[in-house]
C-alpha positions as CSV (number, residue, x, y, z in Angstrom):
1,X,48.2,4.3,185.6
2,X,48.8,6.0,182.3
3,X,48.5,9.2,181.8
4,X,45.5,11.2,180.0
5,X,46.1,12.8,176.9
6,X,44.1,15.5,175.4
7,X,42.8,16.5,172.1
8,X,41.0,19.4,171.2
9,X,38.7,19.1,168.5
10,X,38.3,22.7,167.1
11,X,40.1,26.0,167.1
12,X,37.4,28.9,166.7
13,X,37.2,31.4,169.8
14,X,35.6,29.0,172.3
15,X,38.2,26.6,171.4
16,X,40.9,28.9,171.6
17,X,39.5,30.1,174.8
18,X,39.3,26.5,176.2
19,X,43.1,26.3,175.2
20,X,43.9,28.3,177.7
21,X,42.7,26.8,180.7
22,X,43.3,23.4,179.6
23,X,46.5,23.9,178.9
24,X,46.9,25.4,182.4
25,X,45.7,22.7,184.1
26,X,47.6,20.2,182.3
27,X,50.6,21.8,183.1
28,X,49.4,21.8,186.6
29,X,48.5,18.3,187.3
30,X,51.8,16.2,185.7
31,X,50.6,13.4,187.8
32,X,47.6,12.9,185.8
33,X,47.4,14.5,182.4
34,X,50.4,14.2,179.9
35,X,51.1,18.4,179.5
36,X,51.1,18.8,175.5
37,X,47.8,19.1,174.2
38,X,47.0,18.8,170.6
39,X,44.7,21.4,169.1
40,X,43.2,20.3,165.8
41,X,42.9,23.4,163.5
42,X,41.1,23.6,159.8
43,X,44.1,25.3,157.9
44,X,43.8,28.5,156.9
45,X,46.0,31.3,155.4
46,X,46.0,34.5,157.6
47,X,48.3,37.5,156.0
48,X,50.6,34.8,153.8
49,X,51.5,32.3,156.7
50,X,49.4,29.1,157.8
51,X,47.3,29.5,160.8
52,X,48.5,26.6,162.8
53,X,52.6,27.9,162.2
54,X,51.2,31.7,163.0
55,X,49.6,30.3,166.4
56,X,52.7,27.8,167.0
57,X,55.2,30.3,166.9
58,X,53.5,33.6,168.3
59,X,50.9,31.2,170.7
60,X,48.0,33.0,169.5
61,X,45.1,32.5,167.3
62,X,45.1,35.7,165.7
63,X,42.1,35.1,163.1
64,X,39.3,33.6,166.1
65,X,40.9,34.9,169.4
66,X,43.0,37.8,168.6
67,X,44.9,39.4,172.1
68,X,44.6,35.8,173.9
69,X,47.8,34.0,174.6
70,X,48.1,30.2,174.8
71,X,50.0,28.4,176.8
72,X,53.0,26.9,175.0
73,X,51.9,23.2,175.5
74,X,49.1,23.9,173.6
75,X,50.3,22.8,169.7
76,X,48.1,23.4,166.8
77,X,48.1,20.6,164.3
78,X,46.3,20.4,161.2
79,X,46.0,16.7,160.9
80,X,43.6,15.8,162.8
81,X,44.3,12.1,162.5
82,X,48.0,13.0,164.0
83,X,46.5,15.3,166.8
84,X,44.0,12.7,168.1
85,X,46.4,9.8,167.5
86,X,46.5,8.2,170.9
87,X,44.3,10.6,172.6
88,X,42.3,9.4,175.9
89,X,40.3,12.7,176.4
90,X,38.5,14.3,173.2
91,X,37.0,18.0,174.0
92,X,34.6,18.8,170.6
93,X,34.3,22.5,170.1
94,X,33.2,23.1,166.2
95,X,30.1,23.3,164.5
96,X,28.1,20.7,165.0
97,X,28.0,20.3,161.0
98,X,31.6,19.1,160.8
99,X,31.0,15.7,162.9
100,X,30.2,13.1,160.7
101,X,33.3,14.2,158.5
102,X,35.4,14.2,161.3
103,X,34.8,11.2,163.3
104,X,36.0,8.7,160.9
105,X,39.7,9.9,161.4
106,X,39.4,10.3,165.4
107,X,38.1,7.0,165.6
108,X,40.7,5.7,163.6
109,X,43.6,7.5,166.2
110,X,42.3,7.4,169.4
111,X,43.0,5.5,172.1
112,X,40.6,2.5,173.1
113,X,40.2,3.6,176.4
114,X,39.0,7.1,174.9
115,X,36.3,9.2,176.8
116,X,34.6,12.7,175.1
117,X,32.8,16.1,176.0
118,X,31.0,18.3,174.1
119,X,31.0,22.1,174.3
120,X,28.8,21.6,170.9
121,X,25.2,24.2,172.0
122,X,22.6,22.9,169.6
123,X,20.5,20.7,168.5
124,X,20.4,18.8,165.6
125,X,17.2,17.0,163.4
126,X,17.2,14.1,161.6
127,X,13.9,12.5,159.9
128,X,11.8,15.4,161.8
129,X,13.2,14.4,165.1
130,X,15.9,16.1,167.3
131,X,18.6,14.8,168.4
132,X,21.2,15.3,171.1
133,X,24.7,16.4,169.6
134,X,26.7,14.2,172.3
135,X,24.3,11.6,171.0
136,X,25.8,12.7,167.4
137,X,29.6,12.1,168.5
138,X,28.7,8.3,170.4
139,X,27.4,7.2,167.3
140,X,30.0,8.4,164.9
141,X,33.1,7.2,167.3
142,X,31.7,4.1,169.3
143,X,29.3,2.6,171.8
144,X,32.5,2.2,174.0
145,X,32.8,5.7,174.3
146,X,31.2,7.6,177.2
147,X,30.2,11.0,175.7
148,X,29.7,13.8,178.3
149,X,28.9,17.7,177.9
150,X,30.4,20.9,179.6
151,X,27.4,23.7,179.1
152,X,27.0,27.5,180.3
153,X,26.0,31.0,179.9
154,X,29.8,31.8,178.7
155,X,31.7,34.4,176.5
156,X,34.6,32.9,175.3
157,X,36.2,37.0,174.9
158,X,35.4,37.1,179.0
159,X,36.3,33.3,179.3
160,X,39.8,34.4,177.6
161,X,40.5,37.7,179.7
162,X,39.9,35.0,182.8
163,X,36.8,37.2,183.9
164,X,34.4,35.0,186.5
165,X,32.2,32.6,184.4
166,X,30.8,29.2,185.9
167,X,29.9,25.9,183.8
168,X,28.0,22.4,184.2
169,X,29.4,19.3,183.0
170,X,27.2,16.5,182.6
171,X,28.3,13.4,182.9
172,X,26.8,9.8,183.7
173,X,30.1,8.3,185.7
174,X,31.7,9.4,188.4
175,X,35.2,9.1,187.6
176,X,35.0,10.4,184.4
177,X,33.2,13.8,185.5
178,X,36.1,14.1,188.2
179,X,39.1,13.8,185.8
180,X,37.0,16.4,183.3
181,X,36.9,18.9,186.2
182,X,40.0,18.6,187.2
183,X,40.9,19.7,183.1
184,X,38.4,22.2,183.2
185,X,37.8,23.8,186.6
186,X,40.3,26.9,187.4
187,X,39.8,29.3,189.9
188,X,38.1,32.2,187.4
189,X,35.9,29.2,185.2
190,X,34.2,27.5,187.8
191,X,32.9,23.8,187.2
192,X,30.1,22.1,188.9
193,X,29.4,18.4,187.6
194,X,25.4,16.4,187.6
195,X,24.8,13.6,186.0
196,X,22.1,14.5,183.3
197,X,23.8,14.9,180.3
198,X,20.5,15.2,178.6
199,X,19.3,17.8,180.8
200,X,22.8,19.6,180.9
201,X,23.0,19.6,177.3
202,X,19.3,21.0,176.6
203,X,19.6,23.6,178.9
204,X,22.6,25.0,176.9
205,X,21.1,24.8,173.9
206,X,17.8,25.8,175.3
207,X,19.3,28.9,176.5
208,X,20.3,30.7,173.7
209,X,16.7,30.9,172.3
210,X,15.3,31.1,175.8
């Protein structure tokens, strides 16, 4: 079976912070994920260089996640057409603002047999009426794309210095939610998976006003 290969869709702390334990697991489990992971990052100039060839060569986001190291299979990429080209596993993890401007170019690069998760917390409103974010990212890619959510009360500074934090992933099939904790779950970032991704995703967003 091939393997799965991984795209990360953002590159502000919590996605820097995810880097890391993705790109640990990947590294762990050859049998199953292709190691390199492509991290899409918005260019930026920090102190004269780009940010992707500052986080490349020193493997650390200095602007979002300074102090952090990444793990070396983790490459920043500031195409995101070229970073989710082929890509079977899609991990969102910008503001929520950015999707419909984004999509297009995934949906254009991924693989067909693509799945995605959101670490999106939020809700957004159209016409007056609110609306799910994973909801947001089905739409924009494709009704043949299962969309889950990973949710919790995390700091992505404690997530990063591998303090103890827990997460939910919601997720409507089985297989899926397994091969998503296996990326996720580590033994300091501990994953538990249900199958509400409604419910999973309004209690993370629920939270933060709550």
């Amino acid at each position: 079976m091939p393997k799965e290969k991984v795209c990360l869709v953002g590159s502000g702390n919590w996605g820097s912070a995810i880097a890391r334990i993705i790109g640990a697991n990947t590294a762990a489990h050859p049998e199953t994920f292709e190691c390199e992971i492509q991290m899409w990052v918005f260019e930026e100039v920090v102190g004269g260089k780009n940010l992707t060839e500052i986080i490349n060569t020193t493997h650390e986001n200095v602007k979002y996640l300074p102090g952090a190291k990444l793990p070396t299979n983790v490459v920043a990429n500031p195409s995101l057409a070229s970073a989710a080209s082929g890509a079977t596993m899609l991990i969102f993890v910008l503001p929520h603002q950015f999707l419909r401007r984004i999509c297009p170019d995934i949906l254009r690069s991924m693989a067909p047999r693509c799945k995605a998760i959101s670490l999106i917390k939020g809700i957004e409103f159209e016409a007056g009426r609110p609306k799910l974010i994973s909801s947001m990212i089905h739409e924009a890619l494709s009704a043949a794309v299962p969309v889950s959510v990973l949710m919790g009360a995390n700091v992505a500074s404690e997530v990063a210095k591998d303090e103890f934090c827990e997460a939910t992933i919601g997720c409507a099939d089985a297989a899926a939610a397994a091969a998503w904790c296996l990326l996720f779950d580590r033994p300091t970032f501990r994953i538990q998976t249900v199958d509400d991704v409604a419910g999973v995703e309004l209690c993370g967003a629920l939270k933060n006003v709550v």
